[in-house]
C-alpha positions in Angstrom: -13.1 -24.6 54.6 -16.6 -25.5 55.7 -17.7 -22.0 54.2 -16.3 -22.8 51.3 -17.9 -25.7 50.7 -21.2 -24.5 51.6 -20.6 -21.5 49.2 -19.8 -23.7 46.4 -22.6 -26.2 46.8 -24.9 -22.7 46.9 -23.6 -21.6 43.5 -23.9 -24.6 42.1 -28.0 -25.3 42.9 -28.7 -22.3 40.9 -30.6 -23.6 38.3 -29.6 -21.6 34.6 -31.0 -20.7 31.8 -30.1 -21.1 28.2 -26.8 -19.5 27.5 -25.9 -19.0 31.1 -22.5 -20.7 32.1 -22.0 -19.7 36.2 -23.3 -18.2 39.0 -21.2 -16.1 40.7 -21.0 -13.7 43.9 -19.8 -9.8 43.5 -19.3 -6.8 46.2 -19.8 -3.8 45.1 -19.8 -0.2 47.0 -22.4 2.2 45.9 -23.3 5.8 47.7 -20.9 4.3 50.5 -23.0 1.0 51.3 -21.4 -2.0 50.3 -23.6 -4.7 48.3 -23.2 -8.5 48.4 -25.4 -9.7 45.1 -25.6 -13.2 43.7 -25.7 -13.5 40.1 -25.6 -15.7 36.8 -23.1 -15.1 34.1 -23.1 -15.7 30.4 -20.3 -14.6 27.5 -21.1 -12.5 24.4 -20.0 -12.5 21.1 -17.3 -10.6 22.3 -15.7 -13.3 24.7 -16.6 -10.6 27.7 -18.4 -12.1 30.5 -21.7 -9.9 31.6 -24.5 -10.4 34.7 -27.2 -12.2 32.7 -29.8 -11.8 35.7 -29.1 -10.6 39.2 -30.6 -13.7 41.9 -29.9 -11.5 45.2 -28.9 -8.2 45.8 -28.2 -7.6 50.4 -27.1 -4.1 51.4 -24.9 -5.8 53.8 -24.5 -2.5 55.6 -28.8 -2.7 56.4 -28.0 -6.3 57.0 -26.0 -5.8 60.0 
């Protein structure tokens, strides 16, 4: 619960720019390391949601 609360008070002092709406975290596995990367979101034309700009981008395998 702590964790979670930290997390969200994290996302939510990321300052955005114009037409950005959220950060958000993602995991992703590339070349079989896994990556933890904080990002900011905005919606096209479209209505799909795409990474406007990437904040932080770990190799959580290096990281540990």
């Amino acid at each position: 619960m702590v964790a979670k609360r930290l997390l969200k008070k994290w996302l939510k002092d990321v300052p955005l720019q114009d037409g950005e709406f959220t950060s958000a975290l993602m995991m992703y596995e590339k070349d079989g390391d896994v990556h933890l990367m904080s990002v900011t979101c905005r919606e096209t034309d479209d209505n799909e949601i795409v990474v406007s700009r990437v904040l932080l981008n770990i190799n959580i395998d290096d990281a540990l």
